[in-house]
N, CA, C and O of each residue as an XYZ file, in Angstrom:
296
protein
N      97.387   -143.391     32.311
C      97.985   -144.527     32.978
C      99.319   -144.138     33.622
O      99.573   -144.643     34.716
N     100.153   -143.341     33.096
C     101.311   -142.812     33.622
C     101.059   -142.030     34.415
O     102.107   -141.974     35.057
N     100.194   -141.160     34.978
C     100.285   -140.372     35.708
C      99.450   -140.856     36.587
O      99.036   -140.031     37.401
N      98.805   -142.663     36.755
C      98.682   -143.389     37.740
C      99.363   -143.573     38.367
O      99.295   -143.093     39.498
N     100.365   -144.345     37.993
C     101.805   -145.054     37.829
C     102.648   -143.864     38.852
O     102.700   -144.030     40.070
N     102.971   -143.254     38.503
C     103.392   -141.819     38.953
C     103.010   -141.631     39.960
O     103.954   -141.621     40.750
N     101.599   -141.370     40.676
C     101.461   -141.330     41.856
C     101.460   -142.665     42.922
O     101.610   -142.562     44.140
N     101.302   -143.654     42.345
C     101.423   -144.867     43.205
C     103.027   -145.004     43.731
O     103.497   -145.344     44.817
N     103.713   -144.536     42.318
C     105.183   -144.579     43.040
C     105.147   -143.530     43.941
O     104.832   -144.052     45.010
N     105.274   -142.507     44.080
C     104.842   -141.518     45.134
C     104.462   -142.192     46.199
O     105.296   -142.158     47.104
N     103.304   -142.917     46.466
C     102.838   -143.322     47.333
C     103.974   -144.450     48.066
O     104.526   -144.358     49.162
N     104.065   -145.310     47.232
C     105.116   -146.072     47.675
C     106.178   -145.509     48.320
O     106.486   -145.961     49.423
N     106.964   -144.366     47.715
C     108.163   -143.964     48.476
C     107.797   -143.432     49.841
O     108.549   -143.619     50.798
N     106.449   -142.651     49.972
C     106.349   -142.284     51.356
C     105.994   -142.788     52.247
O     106.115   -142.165     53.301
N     105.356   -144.213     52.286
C     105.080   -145.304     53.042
C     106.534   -145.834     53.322
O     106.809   -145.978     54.514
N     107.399   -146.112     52.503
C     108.748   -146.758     52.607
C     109.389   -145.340     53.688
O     109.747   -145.656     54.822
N     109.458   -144.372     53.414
C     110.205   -142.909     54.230
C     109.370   -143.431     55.622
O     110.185   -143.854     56.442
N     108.227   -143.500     56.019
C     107.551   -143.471     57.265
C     107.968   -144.280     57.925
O     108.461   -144.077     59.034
N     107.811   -145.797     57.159
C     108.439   -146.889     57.689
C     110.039   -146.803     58.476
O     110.393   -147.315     59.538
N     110.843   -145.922     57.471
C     111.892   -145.725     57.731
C     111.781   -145.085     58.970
O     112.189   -145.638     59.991
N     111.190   -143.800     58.983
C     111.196   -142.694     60.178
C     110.764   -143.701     62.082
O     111.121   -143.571     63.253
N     109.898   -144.552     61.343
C     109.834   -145.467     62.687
C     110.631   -145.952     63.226
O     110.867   -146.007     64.433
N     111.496   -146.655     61.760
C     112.828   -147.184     62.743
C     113.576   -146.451     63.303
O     114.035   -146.775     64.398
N     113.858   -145.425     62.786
C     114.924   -144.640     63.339
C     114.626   -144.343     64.438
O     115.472   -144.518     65.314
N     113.171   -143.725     64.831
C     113.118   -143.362     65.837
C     112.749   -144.087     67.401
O     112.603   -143.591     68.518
N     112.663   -145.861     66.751
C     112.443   -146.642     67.820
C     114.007   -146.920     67.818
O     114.265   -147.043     69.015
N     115.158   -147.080     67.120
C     116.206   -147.176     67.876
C     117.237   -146.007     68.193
O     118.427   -145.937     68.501
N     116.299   -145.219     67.990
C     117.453   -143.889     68.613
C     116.707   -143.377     70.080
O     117.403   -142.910     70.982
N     115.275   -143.511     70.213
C     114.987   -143.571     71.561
C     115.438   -144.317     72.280
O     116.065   -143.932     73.267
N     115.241   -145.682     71.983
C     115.282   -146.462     72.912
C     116.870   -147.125     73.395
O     116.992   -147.909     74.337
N     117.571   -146.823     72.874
C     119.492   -146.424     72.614
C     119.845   -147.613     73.342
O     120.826   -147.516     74.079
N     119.108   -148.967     73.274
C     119.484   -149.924     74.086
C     120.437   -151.013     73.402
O     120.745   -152.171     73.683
N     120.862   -149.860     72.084
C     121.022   -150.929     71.276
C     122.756   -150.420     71.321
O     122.971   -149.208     71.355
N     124.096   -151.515     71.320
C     125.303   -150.755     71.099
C     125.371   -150.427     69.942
O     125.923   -149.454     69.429
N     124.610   -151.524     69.363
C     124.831   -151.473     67.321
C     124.102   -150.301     66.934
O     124.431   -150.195     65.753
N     123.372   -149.416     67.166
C     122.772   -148.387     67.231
C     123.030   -147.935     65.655
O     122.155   -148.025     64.794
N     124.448   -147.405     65.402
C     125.101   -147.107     64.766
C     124.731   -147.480     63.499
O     124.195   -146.859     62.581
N     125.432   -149.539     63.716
C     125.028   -150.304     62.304
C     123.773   -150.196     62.140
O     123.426   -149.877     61.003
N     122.938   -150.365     62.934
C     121.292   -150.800     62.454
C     120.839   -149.226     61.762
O     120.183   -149.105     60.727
N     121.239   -148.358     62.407
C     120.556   -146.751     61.094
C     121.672   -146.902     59.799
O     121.413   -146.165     58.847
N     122.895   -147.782     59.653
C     123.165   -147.409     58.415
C     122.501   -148.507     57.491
O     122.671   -148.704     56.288
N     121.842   -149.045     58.235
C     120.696   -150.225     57.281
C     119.420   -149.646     57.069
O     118.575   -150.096     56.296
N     119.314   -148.717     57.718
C     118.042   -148.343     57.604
C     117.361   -148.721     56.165
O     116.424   -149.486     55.936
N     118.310   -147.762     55.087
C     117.869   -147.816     53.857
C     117.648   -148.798     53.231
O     117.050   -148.685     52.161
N     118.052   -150.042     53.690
C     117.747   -151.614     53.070
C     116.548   -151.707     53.723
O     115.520   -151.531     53.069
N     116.509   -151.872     54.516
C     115.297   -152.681     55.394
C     114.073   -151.949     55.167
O     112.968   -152.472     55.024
N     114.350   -150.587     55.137
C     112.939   -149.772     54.683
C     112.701   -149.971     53.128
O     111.750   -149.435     52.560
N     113.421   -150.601     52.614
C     112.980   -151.114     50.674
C     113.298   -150.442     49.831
O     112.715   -150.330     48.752
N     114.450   -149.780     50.238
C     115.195   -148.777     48.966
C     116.230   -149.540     48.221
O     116.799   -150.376     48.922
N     116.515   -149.492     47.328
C     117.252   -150.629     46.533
C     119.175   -149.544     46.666
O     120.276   -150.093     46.721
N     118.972   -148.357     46.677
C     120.292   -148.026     47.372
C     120.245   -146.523     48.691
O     119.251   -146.031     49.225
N     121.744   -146.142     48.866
C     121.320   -145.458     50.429
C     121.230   -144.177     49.708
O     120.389   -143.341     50.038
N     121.984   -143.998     48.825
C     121.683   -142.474     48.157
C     120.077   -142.347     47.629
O     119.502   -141.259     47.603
N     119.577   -143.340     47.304
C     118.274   -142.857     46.639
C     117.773   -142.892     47.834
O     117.126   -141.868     48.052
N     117.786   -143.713     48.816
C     116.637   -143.474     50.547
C     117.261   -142.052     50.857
O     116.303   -141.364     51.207
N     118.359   -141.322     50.892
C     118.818   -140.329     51.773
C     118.218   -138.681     50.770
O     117.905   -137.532     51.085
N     118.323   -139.453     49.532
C     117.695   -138.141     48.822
C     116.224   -138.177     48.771
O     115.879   -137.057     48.396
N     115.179   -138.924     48.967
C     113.777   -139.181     49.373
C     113.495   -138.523     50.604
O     112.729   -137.579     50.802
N     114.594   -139.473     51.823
C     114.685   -138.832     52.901
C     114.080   -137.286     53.172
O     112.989   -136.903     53.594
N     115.238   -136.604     52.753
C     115.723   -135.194     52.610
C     114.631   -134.282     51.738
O     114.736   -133.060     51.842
N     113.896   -134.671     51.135
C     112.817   -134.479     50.489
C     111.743   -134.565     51.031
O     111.254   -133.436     51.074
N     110.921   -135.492     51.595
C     109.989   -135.872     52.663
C     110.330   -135.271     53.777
O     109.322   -134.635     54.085
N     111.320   -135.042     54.746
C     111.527   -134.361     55.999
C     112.281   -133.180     55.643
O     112.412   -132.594     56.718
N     112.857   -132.491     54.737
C     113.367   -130.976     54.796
C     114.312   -131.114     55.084
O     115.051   -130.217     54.681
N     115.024   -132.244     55.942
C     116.254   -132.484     56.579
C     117.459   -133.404     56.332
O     116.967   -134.511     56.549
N     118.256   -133.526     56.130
C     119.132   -134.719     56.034
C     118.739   -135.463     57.052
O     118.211   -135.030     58.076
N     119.006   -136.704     56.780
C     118.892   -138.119     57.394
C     120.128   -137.842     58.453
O     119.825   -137.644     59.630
N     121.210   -137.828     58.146
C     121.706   -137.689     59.321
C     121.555   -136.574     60.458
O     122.003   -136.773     61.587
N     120.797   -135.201     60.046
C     120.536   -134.386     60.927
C     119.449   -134.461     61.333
O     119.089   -133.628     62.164
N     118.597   -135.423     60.918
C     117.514   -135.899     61.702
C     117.709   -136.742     63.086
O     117.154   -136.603     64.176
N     118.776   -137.739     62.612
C     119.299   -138.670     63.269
C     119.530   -137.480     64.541
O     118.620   -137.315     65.354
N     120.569   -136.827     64.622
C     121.471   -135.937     65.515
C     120.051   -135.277     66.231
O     120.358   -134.868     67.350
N     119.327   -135.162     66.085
C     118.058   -134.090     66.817
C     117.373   -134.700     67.945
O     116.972   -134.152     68.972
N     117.276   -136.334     67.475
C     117.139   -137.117     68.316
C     117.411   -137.404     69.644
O     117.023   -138.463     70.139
């Protein structure tokens, strides 16, 4: 049962990371935004992480990259 549990959370975090990766990358393309800025430091709320250090260390885990040097590549 735990090592159900275990992978569903898994699952969960990388659906929540993807979700995330969308946003980022619909408002860093589309740069129509001034708030640009504020709306990626929300990212981590809105994608369902309960804080920004636990989304940025998931992040960084799932993409190889920091979140903010993902951001910058853009």
């Amino acid at each position: 049962m735990e090592l159900k549990n275990n992978k569903l959370s898994n699952l969960l975090i990388e659906v929540k990371i993807n979700y995330a990766i969308s946003l980022i990358d619909s408002l860093l393309i589309s740069k129509s935004s001034a708030n640009s800025k504020k709306d990626l430091d929300k990212i981590w709320k809105v994608s369902g992480f309960k804080t920004e250090s636990t989304f940025k260390n998931h992040f960084k885990k799932s993409k190889g990259i920091s979140f903010q040097k993902y951001c910058e590549q853009l």
